[in-house]
C-alpha positions in Angstrom: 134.2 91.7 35.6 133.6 95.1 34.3 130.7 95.9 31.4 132.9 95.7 28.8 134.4 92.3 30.0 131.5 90.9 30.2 130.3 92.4 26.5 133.6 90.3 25.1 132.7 87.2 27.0 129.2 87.3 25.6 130.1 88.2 22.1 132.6 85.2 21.7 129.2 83.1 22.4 126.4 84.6 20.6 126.8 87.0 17.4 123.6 89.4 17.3 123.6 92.6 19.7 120.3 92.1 20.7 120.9 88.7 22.3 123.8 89.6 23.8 121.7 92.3 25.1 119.0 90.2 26.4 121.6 87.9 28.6 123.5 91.2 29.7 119.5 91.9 31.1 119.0 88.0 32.3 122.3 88.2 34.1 122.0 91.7 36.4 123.0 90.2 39.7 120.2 91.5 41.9 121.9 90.3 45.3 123.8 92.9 46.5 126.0 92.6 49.3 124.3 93.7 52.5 126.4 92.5 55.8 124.0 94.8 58.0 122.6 93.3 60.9 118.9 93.1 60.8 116.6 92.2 63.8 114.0 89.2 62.1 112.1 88.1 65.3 109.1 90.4 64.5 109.2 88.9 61.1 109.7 85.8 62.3 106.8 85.5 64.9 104.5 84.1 62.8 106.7 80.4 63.6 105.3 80.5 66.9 101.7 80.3 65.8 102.5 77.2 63.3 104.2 75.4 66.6 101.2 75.8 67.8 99.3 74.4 65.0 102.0 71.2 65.1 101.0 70.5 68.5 97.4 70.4 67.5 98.4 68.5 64.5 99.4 65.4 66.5 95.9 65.0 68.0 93.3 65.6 65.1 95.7 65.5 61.8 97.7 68.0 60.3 94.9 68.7 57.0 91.7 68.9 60.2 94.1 71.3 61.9 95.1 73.6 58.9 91.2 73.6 57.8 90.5 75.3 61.2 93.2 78.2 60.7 94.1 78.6 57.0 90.9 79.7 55.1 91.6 78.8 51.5 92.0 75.1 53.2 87.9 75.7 53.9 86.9 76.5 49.5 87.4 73.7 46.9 90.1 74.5 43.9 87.4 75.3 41.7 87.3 77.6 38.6 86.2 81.1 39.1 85.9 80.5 43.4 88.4 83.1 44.0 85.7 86.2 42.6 82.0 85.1 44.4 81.0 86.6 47.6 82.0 83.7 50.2 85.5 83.2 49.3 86.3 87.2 48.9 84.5 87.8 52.9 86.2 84.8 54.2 89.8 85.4 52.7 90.2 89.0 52.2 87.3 90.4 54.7 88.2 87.4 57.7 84.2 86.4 58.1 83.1 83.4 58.8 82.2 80.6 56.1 79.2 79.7 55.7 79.8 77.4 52.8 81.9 74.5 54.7 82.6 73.5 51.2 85.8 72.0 51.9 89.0 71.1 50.1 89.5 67.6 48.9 92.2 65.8 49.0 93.1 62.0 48.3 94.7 61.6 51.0 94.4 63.9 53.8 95.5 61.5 56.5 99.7 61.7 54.7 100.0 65.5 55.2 103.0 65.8 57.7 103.5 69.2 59.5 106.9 70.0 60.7 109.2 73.4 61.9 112.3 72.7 60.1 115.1 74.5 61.8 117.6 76.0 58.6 121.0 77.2 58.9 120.1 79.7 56.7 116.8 81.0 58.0 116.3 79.3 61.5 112.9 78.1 61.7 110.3 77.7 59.2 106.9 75.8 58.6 107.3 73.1 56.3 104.4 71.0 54.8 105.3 67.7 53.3 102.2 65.9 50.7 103.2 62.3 49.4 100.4 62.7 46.9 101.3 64.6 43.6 97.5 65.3 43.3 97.6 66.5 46.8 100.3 68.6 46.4 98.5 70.5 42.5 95.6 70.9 44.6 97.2 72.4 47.9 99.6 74.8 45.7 96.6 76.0 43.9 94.5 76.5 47.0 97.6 78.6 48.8 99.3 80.1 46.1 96.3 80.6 43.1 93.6 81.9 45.0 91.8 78.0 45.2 92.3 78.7 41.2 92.9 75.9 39.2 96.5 76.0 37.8 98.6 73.6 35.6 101.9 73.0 37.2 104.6 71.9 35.9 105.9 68.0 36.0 109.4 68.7 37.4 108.1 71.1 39.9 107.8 69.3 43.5 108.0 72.2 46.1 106.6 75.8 46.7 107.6 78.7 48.8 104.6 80.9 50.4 105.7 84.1 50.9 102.8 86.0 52.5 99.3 83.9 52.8 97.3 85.9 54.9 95.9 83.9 58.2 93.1 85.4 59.7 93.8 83.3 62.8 96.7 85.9 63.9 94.5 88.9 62.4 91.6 87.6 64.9 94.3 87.2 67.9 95.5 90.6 67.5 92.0 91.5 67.2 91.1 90.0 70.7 94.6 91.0 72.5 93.4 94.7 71.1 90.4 94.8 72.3 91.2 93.3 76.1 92.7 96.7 77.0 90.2 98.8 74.4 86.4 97.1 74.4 85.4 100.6 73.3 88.0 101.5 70.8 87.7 101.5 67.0 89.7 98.0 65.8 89.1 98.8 62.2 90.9 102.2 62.3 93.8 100.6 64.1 93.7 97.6 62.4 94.6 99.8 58.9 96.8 102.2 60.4 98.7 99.9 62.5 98.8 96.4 61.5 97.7 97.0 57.8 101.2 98.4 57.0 103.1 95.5 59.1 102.3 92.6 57.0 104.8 90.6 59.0 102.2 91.1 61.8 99.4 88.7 60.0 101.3 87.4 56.2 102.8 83.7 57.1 105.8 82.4 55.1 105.2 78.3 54.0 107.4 75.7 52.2 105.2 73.2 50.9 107.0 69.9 49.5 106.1 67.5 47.5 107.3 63.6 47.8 108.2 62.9 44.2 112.0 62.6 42.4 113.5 66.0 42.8 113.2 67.5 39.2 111.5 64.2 37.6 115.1 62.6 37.5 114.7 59.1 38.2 117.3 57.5 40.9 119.3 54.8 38.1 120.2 58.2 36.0 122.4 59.7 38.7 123.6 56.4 40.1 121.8 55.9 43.2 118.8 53.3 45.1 115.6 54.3 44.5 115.2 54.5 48.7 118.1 57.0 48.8 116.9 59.3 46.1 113.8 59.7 47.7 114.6 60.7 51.1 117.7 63.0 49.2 114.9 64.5 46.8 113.2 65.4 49.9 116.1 67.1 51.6 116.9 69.1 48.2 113.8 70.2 48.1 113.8 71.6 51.8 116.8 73.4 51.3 116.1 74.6 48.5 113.6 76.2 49.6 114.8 77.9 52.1 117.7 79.3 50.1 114.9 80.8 48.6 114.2 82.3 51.6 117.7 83.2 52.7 118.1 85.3 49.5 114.7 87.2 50.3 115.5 87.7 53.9 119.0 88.8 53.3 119.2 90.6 49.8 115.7 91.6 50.0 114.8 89.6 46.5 113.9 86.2 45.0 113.3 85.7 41.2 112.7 83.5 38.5 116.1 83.4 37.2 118.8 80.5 36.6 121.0 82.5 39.3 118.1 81.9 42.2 117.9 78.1 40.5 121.3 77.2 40.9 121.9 78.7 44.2 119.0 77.0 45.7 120.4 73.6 44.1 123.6 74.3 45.5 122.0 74.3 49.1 120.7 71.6 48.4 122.7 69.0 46.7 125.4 70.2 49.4 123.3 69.6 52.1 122.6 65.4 51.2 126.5 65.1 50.1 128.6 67.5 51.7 129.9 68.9 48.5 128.6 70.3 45.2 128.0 67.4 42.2 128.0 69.4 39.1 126.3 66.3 36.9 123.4 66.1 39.4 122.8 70.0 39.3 123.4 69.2 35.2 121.1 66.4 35.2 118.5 68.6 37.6 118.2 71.5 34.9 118.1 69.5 31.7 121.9 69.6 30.5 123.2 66.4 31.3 124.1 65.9 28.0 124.8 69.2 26.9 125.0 70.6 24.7 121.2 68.9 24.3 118.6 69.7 26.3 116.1 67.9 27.6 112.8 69.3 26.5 110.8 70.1 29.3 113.0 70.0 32.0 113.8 72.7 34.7 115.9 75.7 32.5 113.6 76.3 30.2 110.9 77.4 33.1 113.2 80.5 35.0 114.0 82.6 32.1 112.5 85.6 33.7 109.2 88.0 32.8 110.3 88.0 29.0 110.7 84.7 27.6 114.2 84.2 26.0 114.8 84.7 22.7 115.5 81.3 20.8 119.2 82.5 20.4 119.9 83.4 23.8 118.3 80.5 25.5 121.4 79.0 23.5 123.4 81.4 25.3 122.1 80.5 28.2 122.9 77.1 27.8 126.4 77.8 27.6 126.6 80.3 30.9 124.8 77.7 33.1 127.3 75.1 32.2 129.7 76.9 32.5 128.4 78.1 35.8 128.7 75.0 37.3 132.1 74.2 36.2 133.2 77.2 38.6 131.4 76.3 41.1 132.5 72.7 41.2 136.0 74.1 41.4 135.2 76.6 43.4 133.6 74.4 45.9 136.5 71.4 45.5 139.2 73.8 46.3 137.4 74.6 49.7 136.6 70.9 50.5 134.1 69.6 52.5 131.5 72.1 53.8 132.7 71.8 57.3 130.1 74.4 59.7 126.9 76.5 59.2 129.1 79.4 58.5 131.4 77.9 56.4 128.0 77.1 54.4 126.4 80.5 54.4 129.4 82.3 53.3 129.8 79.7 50.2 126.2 80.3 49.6 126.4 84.1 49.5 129.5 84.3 47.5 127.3 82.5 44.7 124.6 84.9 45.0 127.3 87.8 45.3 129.5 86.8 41.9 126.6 87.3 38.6 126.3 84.8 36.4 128.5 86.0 33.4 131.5 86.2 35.4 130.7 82.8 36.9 130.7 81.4 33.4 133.8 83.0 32.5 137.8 82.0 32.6 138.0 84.1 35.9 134.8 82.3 37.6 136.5 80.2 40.2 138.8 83.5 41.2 136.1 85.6 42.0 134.0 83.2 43.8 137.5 82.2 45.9 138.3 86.2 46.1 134.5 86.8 47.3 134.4 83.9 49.7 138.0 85.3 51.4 137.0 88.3 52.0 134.1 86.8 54.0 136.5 85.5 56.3 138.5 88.2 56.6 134.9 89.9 58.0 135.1 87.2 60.4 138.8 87.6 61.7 138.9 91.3 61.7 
């Protein structure tokens, strides 16, 4: 759709110029097309070290393992932690500490460590925690600097992009200094691993046990056992969409368009197809157009909280949304390979949210998704 297409759609929905500026803003696609083949297995390298860290998992526990490699595992969640002297040498400076004041966690003995291999990313480090405590507390710790943070109820997984681990920093370190005992490691360690961040940053899904987006199994019509394992699942995957989107369009946000990609993975991935009332139910519109107060739309609306008018907007373009995608996705069928997948996936991320929402949704998603296989053929 062109600007002023778009401008039309938007003013038959909201009235005021400023709100239809603010969802012209919201809506930006940021996931521009980029079929360029990029080598990942530098980037990826760090997967080898948390194989390693698996293994070792499946002799001494999975939370005794991590406390030997990831330091923030070694400081309590603990107001104002992340400022004194121990935790800045250990985390930032990789010295040893002294403090051995641990985390703590309910139950340590339920953390389960696997390397989940995606369609969408190949392999990543995933870290599952039955306990909802568990899970506040280990967010905090990797994501918050071991600063105390209330999360919200609905969410149930994280994505790590870049805690440092001093274990690889102190490998390089000793693989450095086999071939140069005399050189200067801190020079080269700033001028040539400083600037590679791939070199010592790790990349972690951490995933929670709960109902995916506090839905409760009776509301979309399945057994409690099956929601479970399938809120586990759509949590995974939606994850690494996450992933997929920062890997391959080089940006991940806290927008609806990220939101409902990621649940697309993910609901496809337990059913086969997309179920527009469970990605409805998931976001708080299942009985639009009411929302559920304090379910999952109101938390992505970007830097700048959303005026009360356009959230309203808003309301409307997500439904929408997920109209086209439904029909979108039923026209195709069942998802029948990996690529098949990706290149349903990417047409979502490649079509921005206003035209989804509009008359011409399910053409441009079907017009985006051809030329894909055309790539292929040709």
């Amino acid at each position: 759709m062109t600007e002023d297409e778009k401008y039309t759609f938007l003013k038959e929905l909201v009235k005021e110029e400023q709100v239809i500026d603010e969802l012209l803003i919201y809506s930006k696609n940021k996931f521009i097309s980029n079929e360029q083949k990029t080598n990942t297995l530098l980037e990826d390298s760090y997967v080898d070290t948390w194989e390693r860290y698996s293994e070792e998992s499946k002799e001494i526990g999975v939370f005794e393992t991590l406390k030997k490699y990831i330091v923030q595992l070694q400081f309590p969640v603990q107001k104002g932690i992340s400022k004194t002297g121990a935790y800045i040498n250990t985390t930032l400076r990789g010295k040893s500490n002294l403090n051995k004041s641990a985390l703590k966690l309910n139950q340590p003995k339920g953390l389960k460590l696997e390397i989940y291999k995606s369609a969408l990313v190949g392999s990543v480090p995933v870290l599952i925690i039955p306990d909802d405590e568990d899970f506040n507390t280990l967010v905090c710790a990797l994501s918050n600097k071991n600063e105390p943070k209330e999360l919200t109820k609905s969410m149930g997984a994280s994505f790590i992009n870049g805690i440092n681990n001093w274990d690889r920093i102190h490998q390089l370190k000793a693989d450095w200094l086999q071939g140069n005992s005399t050189g200067n490691w801190s020079l080269y360690f700033k001028e040539n691993i400083l600037p590679k961040p791939h070199l010592f940053k790790d990349k972690l899904i951490i995933l929670s046990t709960k109902e995916y987006s506090g839905i409760k199994s009776q509301s979309i019509g399945v057994s409690k056992s099956t929601w479970k394992l399938s809120s586990l699942i759509i949590r995974r995957e939606h994850e690494c969409a996450h992933l997929f989107t920062l890997k391959h369009y080089g940006v991940m946000a806290n927008n609806m368009h990220d939101e409902i990609i990621a649940d697309y993975a993910g609901i496809t991935k337990v059913l086969g197809h997309f179920n527009k009332d469970w990605c409805l139910h998931f976001i708080g519109l299942e009985n639009y157009p009411k929302y559920r107060n304090g379910a999952r739309l109101e938390n992505y609306q970007g830097k700048n909280k959303l005026s009360e008018q356009a959230f309203e907007g808003l309301k409307r373009i997500i439904k929408n949304v997920t109209e086209s995608i439904f029909q979108f996705d039923n026209s195709l069928g069942k998802i029948q390979s990996a690529t098949d997948q990706l290149h349903r996936i990417k047409s979502i991320c490649e079509v921005d949210l206003i035209t989804m929402a509009s008359s011409k949704g399910k053409q441009k998603l079907m017009e985006k998704y051809n030329s894909k296989q055309v790539t292929i053929l040709v």
